[in-house]
C-alpha positions in Angstrom: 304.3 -103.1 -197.9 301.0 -103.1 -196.1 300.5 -99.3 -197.6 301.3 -100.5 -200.8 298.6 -103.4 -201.5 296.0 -101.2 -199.3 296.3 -98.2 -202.7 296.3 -100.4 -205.5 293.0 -102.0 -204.0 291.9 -98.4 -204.0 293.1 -97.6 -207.4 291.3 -101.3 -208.6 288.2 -100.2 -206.8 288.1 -96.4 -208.3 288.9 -98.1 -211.6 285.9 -100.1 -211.6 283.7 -97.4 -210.3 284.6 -95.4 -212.9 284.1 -98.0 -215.3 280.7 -98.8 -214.1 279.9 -95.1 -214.3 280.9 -94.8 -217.9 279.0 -97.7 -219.0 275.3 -96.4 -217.1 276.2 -93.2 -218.9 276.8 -94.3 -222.1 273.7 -96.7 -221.9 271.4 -94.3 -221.0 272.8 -92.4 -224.1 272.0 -95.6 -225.9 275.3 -95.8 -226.8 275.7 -99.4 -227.0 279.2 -100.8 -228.0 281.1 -98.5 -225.8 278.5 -99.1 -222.8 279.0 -102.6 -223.1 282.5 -102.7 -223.3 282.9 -100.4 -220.3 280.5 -102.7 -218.0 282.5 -105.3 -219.4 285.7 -104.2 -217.7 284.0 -102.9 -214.8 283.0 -106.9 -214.4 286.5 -107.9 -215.1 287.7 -105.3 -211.9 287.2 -105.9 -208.4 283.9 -106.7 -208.5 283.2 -106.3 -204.5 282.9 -102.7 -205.0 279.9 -103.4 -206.0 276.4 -105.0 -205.0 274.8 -107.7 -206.0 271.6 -105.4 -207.8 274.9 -103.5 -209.7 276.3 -106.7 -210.8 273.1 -107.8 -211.8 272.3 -104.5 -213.8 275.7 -104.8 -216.2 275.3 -108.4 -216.8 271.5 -108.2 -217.5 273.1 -105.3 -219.9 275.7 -107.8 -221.6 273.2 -110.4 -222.0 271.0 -108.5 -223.7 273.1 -106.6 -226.2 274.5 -109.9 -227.7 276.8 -110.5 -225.1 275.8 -113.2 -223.8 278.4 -115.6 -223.8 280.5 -112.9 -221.1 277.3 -112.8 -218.9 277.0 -116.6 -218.3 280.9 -116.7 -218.2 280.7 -113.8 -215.2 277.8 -115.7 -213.4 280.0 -119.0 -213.6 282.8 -117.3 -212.1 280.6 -116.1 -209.2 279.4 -119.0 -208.5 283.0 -121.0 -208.5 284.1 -118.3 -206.1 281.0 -118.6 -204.2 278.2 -122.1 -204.7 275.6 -120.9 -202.4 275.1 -117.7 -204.3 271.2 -118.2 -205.3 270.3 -114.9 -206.3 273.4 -115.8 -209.3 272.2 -119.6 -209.9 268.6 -118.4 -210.6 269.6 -116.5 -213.2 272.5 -118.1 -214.8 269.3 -120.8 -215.0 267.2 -118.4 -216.5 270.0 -117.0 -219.3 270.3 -120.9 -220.1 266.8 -121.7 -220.6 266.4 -118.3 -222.4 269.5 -119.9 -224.8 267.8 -123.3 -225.0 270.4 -125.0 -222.5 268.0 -126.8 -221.2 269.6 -129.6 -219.8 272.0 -126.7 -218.0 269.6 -124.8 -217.0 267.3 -127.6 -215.4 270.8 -129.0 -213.5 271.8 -125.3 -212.2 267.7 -125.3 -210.6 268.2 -128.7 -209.4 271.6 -127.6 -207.3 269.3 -124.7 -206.1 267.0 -126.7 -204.9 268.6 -128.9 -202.9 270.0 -125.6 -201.1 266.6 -123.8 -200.8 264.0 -126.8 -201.6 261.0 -124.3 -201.0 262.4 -121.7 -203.8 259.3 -120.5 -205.3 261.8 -118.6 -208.2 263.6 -121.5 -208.4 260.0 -124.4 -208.6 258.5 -121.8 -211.4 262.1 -121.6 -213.3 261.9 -125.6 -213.7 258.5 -125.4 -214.4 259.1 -123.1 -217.8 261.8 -125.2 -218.7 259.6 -128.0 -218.6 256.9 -126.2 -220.4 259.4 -125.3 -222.7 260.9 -128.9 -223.6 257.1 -130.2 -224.7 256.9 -131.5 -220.8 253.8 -130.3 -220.0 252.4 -133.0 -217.6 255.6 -132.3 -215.3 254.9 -128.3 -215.7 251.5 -128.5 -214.7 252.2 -131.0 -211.4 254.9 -128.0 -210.3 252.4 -125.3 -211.3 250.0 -126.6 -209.0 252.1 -127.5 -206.1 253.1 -123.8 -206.5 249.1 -122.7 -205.9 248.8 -124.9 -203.3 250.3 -122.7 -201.2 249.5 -119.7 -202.2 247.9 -117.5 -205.4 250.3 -116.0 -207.9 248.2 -114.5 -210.7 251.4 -115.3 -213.3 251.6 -118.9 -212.3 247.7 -119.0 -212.7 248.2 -117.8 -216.1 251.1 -120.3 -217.0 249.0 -123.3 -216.0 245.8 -122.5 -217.9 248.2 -121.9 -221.0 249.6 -125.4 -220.0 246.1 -126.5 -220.2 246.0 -125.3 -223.4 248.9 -126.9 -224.8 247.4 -130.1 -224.4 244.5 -129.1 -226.0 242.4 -129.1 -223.0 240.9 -125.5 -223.9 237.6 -125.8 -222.2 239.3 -127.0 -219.1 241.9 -124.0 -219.4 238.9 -121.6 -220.2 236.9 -122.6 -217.0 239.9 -122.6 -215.0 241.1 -118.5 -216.0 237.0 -117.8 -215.4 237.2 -119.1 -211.6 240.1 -116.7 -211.1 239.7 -113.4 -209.0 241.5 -110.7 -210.7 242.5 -107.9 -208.0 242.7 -105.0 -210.9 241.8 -104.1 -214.4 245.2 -105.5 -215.4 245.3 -108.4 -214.4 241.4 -108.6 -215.8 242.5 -107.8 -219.2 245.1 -110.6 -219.3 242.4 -113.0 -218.7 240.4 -111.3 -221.5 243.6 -111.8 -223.7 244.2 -115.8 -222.2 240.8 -116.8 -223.5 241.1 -115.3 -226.8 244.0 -117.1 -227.0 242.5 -120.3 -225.9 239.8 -120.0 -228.4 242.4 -118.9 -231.7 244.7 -122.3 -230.2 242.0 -124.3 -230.2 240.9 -123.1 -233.9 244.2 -123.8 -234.9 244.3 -127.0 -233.3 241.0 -127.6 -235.7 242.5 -126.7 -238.8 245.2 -128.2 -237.9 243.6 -131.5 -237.7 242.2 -130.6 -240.9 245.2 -130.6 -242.8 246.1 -133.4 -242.0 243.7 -135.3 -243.6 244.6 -132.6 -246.6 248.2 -133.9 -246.6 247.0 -137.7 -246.6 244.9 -136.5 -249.6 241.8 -137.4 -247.5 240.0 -133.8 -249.1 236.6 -135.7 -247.8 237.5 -136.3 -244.4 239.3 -132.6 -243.9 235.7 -131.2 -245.2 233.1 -133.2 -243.2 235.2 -132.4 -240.0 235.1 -128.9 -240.6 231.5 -129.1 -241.6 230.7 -130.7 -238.1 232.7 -127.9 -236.9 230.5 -125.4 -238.2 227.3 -126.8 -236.9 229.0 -126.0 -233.5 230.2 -122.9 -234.2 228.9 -120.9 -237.3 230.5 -117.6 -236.6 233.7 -118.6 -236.6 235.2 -116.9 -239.8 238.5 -118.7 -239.1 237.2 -122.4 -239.7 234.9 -121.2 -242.4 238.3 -119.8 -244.6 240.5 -123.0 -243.8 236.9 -125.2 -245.2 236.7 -123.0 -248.0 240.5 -123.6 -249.2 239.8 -126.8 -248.7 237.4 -127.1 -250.7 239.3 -125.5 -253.7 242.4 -127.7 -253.4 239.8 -130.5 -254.0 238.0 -129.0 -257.1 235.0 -128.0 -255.5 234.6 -124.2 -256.3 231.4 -123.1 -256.1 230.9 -124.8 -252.5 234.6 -123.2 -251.5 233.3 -119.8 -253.0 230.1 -120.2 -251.0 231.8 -120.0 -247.7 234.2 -117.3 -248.8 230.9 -114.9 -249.4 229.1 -116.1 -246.5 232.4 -114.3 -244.7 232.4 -111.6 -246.8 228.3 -111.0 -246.3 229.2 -110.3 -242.6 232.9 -108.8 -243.3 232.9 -107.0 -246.4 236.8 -105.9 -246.0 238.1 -109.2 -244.0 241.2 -109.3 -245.9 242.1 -112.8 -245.4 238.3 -114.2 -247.6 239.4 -111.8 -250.3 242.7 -112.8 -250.7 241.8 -116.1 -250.7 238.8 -115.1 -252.7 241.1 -113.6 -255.6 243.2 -117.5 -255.3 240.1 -119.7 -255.8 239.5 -117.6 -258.7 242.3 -118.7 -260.0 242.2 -121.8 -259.3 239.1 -121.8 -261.1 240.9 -120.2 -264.2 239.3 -116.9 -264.0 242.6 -115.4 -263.5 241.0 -111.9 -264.8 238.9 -111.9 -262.0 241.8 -113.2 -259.6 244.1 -110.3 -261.2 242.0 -107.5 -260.8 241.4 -108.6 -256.8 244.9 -108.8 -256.3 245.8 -105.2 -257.5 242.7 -103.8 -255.4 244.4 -105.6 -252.2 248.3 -104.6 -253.7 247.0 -101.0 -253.6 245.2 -101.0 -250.2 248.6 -102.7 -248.4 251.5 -104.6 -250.0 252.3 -107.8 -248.7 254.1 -110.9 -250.6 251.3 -113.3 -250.4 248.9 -111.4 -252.3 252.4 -110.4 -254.9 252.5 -114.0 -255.6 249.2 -114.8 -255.9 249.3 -112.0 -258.8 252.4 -113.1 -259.9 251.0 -117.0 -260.4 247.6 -115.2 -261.6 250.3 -113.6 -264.8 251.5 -116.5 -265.5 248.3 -118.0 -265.9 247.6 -115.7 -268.6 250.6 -115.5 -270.5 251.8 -112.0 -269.1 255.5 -113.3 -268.6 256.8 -109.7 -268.2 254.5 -108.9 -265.4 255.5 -112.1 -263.8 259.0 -111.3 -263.9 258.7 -107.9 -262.3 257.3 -109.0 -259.2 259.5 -112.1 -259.3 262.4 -109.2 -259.0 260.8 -108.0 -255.8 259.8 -111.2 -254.1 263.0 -112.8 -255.1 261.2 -116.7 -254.8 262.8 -119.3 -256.0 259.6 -121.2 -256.9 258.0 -118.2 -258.1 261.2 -118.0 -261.2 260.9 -121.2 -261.8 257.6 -121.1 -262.7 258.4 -118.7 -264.8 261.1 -120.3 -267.0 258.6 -123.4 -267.6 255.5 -121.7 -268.6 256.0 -121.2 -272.4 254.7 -117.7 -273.9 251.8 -120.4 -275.5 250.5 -123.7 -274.3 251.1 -127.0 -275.4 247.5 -126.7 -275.3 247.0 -123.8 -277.4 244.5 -125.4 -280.1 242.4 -126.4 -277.2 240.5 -122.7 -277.3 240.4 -123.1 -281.0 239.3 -126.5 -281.6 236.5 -127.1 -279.5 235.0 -130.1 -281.4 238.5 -132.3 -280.3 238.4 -133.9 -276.9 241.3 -132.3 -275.2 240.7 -130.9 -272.4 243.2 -132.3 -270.0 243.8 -129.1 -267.9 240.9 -127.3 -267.3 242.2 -124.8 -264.8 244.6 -122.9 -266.0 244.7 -123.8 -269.6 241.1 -122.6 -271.0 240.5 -119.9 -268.3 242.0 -116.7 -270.3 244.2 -116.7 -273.5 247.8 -117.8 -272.9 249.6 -116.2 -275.7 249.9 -113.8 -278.8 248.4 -114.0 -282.4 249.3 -117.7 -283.8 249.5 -118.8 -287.4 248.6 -122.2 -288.3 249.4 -124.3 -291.1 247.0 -127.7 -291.3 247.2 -130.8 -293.9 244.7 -132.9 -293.5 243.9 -136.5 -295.4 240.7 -138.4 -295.1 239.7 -141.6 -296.6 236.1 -143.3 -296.5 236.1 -145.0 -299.9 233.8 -147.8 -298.0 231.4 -145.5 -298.3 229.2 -145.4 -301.3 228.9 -141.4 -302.0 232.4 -141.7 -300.1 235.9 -141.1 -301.6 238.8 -139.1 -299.9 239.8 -135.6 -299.1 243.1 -134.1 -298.8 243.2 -130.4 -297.9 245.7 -127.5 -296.7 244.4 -124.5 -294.8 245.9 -121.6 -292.6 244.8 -120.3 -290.2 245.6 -116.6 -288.2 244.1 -116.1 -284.5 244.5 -112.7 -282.7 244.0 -111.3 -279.6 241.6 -108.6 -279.4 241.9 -108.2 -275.0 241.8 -111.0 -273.0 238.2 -111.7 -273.0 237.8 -112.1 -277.0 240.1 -113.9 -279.9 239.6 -113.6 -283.7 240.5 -115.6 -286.3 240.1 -116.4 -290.0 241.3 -119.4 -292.3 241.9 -120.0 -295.8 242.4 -123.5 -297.5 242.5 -125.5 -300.7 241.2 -129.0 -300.4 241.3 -131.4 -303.2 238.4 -133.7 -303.3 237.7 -136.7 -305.5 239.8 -135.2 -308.1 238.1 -131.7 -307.6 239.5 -128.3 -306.6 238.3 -126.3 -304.2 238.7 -123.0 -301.9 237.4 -122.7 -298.5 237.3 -119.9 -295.9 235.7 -119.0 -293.0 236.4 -117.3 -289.8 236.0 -117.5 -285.5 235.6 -115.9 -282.5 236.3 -117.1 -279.2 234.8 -115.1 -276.0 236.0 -115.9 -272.4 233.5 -115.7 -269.6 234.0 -116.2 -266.2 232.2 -119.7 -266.3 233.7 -121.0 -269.1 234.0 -120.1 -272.8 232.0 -118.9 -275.9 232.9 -120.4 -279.1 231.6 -119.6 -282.9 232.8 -119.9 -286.4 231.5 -120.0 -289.8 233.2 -121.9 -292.9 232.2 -121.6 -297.0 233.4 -124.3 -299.3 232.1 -124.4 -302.7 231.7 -128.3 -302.7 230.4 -127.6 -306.6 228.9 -131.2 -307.9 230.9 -133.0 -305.5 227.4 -135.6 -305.2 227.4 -136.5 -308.9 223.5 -137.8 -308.5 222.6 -134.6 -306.8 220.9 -132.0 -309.5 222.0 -129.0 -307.7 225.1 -127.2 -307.3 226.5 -127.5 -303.5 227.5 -124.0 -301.7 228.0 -125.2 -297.4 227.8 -122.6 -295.3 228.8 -124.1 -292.0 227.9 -122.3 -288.6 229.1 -123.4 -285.1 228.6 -122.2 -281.9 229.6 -123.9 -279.0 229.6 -123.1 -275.1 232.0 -124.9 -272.4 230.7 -124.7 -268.7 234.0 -124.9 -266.4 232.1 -126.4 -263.3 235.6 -127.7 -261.7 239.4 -128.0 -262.0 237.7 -131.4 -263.1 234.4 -131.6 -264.6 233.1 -129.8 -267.7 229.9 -129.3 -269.7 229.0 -128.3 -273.2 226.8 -127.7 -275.9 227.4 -127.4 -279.6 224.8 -126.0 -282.2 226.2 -126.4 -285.9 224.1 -125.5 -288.7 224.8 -126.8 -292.5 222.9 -125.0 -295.5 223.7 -126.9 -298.9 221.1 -125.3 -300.6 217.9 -123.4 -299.9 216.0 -127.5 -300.4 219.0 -128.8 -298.3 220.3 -127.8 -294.6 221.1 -129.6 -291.3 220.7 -128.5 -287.7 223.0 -130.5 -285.2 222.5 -130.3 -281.7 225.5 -132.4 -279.6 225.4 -132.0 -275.4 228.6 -133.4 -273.7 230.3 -133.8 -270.1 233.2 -134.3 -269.1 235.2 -135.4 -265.8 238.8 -136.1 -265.6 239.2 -139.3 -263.4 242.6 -139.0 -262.4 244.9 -136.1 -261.3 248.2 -136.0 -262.9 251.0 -135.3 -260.9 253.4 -132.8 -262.4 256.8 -133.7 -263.5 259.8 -132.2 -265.1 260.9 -135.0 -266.9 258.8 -138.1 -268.8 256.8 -140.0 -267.2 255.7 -143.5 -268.8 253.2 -145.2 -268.1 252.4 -144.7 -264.2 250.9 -141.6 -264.7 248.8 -140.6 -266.8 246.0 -138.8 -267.1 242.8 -139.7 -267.6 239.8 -138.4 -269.1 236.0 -139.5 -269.6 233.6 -137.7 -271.8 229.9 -138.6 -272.8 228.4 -137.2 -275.8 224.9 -137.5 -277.2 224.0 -135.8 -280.9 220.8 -135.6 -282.3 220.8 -134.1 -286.6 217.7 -132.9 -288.2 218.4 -132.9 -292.0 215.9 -131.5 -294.2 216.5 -132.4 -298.2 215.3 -133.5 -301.5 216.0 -137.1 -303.2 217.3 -136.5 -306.9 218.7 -139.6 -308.5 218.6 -141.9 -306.2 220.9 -140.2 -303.4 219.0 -140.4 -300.3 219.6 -137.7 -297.2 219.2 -138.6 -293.9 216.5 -137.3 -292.3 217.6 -137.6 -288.2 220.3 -138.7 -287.0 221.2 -139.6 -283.0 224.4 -140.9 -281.4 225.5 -141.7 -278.0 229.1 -141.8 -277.7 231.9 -142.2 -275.0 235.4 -141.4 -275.2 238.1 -142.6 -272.6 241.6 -140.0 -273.2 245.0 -141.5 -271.7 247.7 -138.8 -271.9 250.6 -141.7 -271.9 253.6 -139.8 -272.3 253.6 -136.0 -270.7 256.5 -134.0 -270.7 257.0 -130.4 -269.0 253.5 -130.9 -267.3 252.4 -131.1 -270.8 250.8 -133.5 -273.0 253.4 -135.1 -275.5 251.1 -138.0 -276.9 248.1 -139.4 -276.1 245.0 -141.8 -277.2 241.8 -141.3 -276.9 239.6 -145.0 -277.8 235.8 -144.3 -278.3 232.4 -146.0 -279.0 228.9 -145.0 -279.4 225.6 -146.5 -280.6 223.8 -144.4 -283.2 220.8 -145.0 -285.1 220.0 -143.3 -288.9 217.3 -142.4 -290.5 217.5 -142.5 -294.7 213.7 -142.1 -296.1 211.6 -145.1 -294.7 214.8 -147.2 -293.6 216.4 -147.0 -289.9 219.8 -148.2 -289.6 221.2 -148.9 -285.9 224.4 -150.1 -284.8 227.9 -149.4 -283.7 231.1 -147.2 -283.7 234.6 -148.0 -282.6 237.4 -146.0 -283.4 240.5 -144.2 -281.8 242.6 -140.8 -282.0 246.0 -140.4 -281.5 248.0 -137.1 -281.2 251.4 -136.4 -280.9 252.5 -133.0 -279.6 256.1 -131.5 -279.9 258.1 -128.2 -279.4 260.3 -128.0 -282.4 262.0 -124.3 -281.3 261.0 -121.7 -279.2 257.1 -120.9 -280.1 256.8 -123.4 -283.0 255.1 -126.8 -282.2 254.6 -129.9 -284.5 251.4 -132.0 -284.0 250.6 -134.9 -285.7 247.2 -136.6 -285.2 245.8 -140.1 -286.6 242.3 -141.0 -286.6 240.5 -144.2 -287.5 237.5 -146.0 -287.1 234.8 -148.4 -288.3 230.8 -148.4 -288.4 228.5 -151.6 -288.5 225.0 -150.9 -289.2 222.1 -154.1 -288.9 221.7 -155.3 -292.5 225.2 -155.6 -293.4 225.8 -151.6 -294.0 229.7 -150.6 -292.9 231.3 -147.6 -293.1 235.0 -147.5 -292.2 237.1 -144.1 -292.9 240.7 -142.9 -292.0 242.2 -139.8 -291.0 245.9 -138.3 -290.9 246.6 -135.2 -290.1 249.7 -132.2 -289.6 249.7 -129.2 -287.6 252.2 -126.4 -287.7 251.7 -123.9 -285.5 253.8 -121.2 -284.7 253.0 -118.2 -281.9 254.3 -115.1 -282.4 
């Protein structure tokens, strides 16, 4: 019997020999499945053929070869078998804390201690954990009850990192520069600790930062990181984080200021030009933003600067580019985008008809042309029968813009208007150039007004020329100029001269549905005109001779839709004075717009517009006049 039991504990002991055998084999071979399933039998053998370093060596294997359920499984069975195993506690506490066990792992270095209270493993095990568990105060009173007693370079480097966790990074630099490295290792992890004290506590600064960001303090975020920067002025980091900053608030040119002042010292720091090729866009010179982006695409792909191009497409109309890299990136966000932005804005007209106050997105929507050619069909009705030499004019004109590349559109129009009982033709035509500050507008109309001013004793052939620049200084603020000419006749001509700026008070906050009335957007403009009219008196008719206005319009968008503009109303007032001969007339104007913009099917919009208002001169002069108006646009 005796014989019997003594050679099938030989045959158990051979078998997991062999086992173990296989399994260092087959790991060395990097065969990994069959090397863990051969330690795993070995483990489930007679495991006192082996010592402890050999156990430790398969289940070190198991555990890190996504078996680690069986290694903590073995190490429990060890220690039920045998409680004062420490070598097996210790690291069935350090598998746990590796898992984030925590509260296992702290209770299995808790029974260790109370069998070996000194355990140095066992004080810097409980330590980590609570590092680990956001403990820090506790980590650092174990760390330095562990140096009290003697010098362990790691435990050095754990507690200056501790240091650092609590943002104490002056105190954790000082502390790494008092240590006595004993060789060029150890030397170069200090090198590495207090770089990594001084990226941590940039973090911790930006960090800080953003959190005035999220708050949508934009003011606080930038005068901390200003204060910052007086401290330390190299530091690139800080400089980047201010300069984003500074473009989610509207402030370009002082966000673009930091970017270069980077980009001086780094010419190829990949982060500022990134970021560089985003302000841009934010700025709406997405052409700019676009061709930055493909430089960076072709130096190294990565998915930020793919969606930065992607965004940068869709800001220009160029769906199908969009879409491609959508395919790639596979963003949610990114397609969503996508399906909302129509192949035209709701704001198309604003490139065309720079004389109406809408520019409620100044961003994206007049950076760079958003669609294809559009044809436009106008009716327009106006009444000022108040007027003396007034009366009413009802006209239908179309009108064909094109594309020529993204910097430059072209149009020309063609109308009948019926005036006072007259027929006439008009025509004219338009150009609109895109520059990275802003935009270039001119265009030049003929109508053949022939005796349309019965007491005038010449034949009237307007020629009306228009040029008009629009500075983008912000995502919110705008200026402008507009020069428009008017020759009647060689004896009788106009110049115009109007200056305007423009600042939108209040963001809008974009929604997919309608929002009415809590949020709206809101736009102030101040214009001031001066005319210059040269002309002859014949019958009585008297020209001005100067004319000068100063005017103020208030826009409320009060109904949006699809983050665009479905109807709004835009009240205004302005004193003006007029000059007729030897008289001066001075006094008031009130009046109001109102526009209402719909998509009727896909690339055909419907906007109707109403216009009214009243003048009251001193000496009893009024002039009131009306104005309706039809747009049908649709973008091919």
């Amino acid at each position: 019997m005796f014989l019997t039991i003594l050679a099938s504990l030989l045959l158990a002991n051979s078998a997991a020999t062999d086992y173990y055998t296989q399994g260092t084999a087959l790991a060395e071979k990097e065969k990994v499945e069959q090397a863990t399933e051969s330690y795993r039998k070995a483990l489930e053998s007679d495991i006192s053929s082996f010592s402890w370093s050999e156990q430790l060596e398969m289940v070190n294997y198991l555990y890190e070869h996504n078996q680690s359920d069986e290694a903590i499984d073995f190490l429990y069975s060890v220690l039920a078998a045998d409680p004062d195993f420490i070598q097996a506690r210790l690291t069935l506490a350090l598998y746990l804390q590796h898992d984030q066990e925590y509260e296992k792992a702290l209770s299995e270095i808790d029974k260790a201690l109370e069998q070996t209270p000194d355990s140095r493993a066992a004080l810097i095990i409980k330590a980590n954990i609570f590092f680990a568990t956001d403990e820090i105060d506790k980590a650092i009173d174990i760390y330095e009850e562990i140096l009290s007693q003697d010098s362990i370079f790691a435990v050095e480097l754990a507690l200056s990192y501790a240091y650092m966790k609590k943002e104490e990074f002056e105190k954790a630099k000082n502390y790494l520069l008092q240590l006595q490295p004993e060789n060029e290792t150890e030397v170069e992890q200090i090198n590495q600790y207090l770089e990594l004290a001084e990226t941590l506590k940039t973090q911790s600064i930006i960090n800080k930062a953003y959190a005035f960001v999220e708050e949508k303090a934009y003011e606080c975020a930038e005068v901390y990181l200003e204060r910052e920067l007086e401290c330390q002025p190299c530091n690139y980091t800080i400089r980047l984080a201010l300069s984003r900053i500074y473009g989610l608030d509207g402030l370009f040119q002082k966000g673009l200021r930091h970017l270069y002042s980077v980009l001086r010292q780094e010419p190829e720091n990949r982060a500022a030009r990134s970021q560089l090729a985003e302000i841009y866009r934010w700025k709406g010179d997405n052409v700019r933003s676009i061709l930055l982006n493909r430089h960076l695409l072709q130096e190294k792909c990565t998915d930020d600067v793919e969606l930065s191009l992607a965004y940068g497409y869709i800001a220009i109309g160029n769906r199908s580019g969009a879409k491609q890299i959508a395919s790639s990136l596979k963003n949610k966000s990114l397609d969503e985008a996508i399906e909302k932005t129509p192949y035209v804005s709701g704001n198309y007209r604003i490139l065309r008809d720079t004389q109406e106050l809408r520019f409620q997105e100044t961003r994206a929507k007049f950076g760079w042309w958003r669609g294809n050619c559009a044809f436009d069909l106008n009716y327009r009705h106006i009444d000022s029968s108040s007027v003396k030499f007034g009366g009413y004019l009802d006209q239908v004109s179309g009108n064909i813009s094109l594309p020529i590349n993204i910097f430059l559109d072209a149009g020309a129009n063609i109308g009948v208007a019926h005036v006072n009982d007259r027929v006439i033709v008009t025509g004219g035509g338009k150009t609109m150039v895109r520059l990275p500050s802003g935009f270039l507008f001119a265009s030049s109309q003929y109508a053949p007004y022939d005796g349309t001013a019965e007491s005038l004793d010449v034949q009237i052939r307007q020629w009306q020329t228009l040029v008009q620049y629009t500075a983008l200084l912000s995502e919110r603020d705008s200026l402008g100029g507009i020069y428009t000419y008017n020759k009647y006749s060689d004896a009788n001509h106009s110049n115009r001269i109007n200056l305007f700026a423009q600042r939108r008070l209040r963001r809008k906050i974009n929604s997919d549905c309608y929002s009415f009335p809590f949020n709206p957007i809101i736009m102030a403009r101040y214009d001031v005109s001066y005319a210059d009219t040269a002309s002859i008196v014949a019958g009585g008719y008297f020209v001005g001779q100067d004319f000068v206005e100063n005017r103020l319009t208030i826009l409320f968008n009060i109904l949006t839709k699809n983050n665009q503009p479905v109807l709004d109303i835009a009240p205004s007032g302005s004193y003006s004075s007029y000059s007729t001969g030897t008289t001066r007339l001075k006094g008031w104007f009130y009046g109001v717009c109102s526009t209402c913009n719909n998509e009727i099917i896909h690339n055909l919009f419907l906007t109707l517009a109403v216009k009214g208002g009243n003048y009251r001169y001193h000496g009893g002069v009024k002039y009131d006049y009306y104005e309706l108006g039809a747009r049908l646009r649709y973008v091919f």
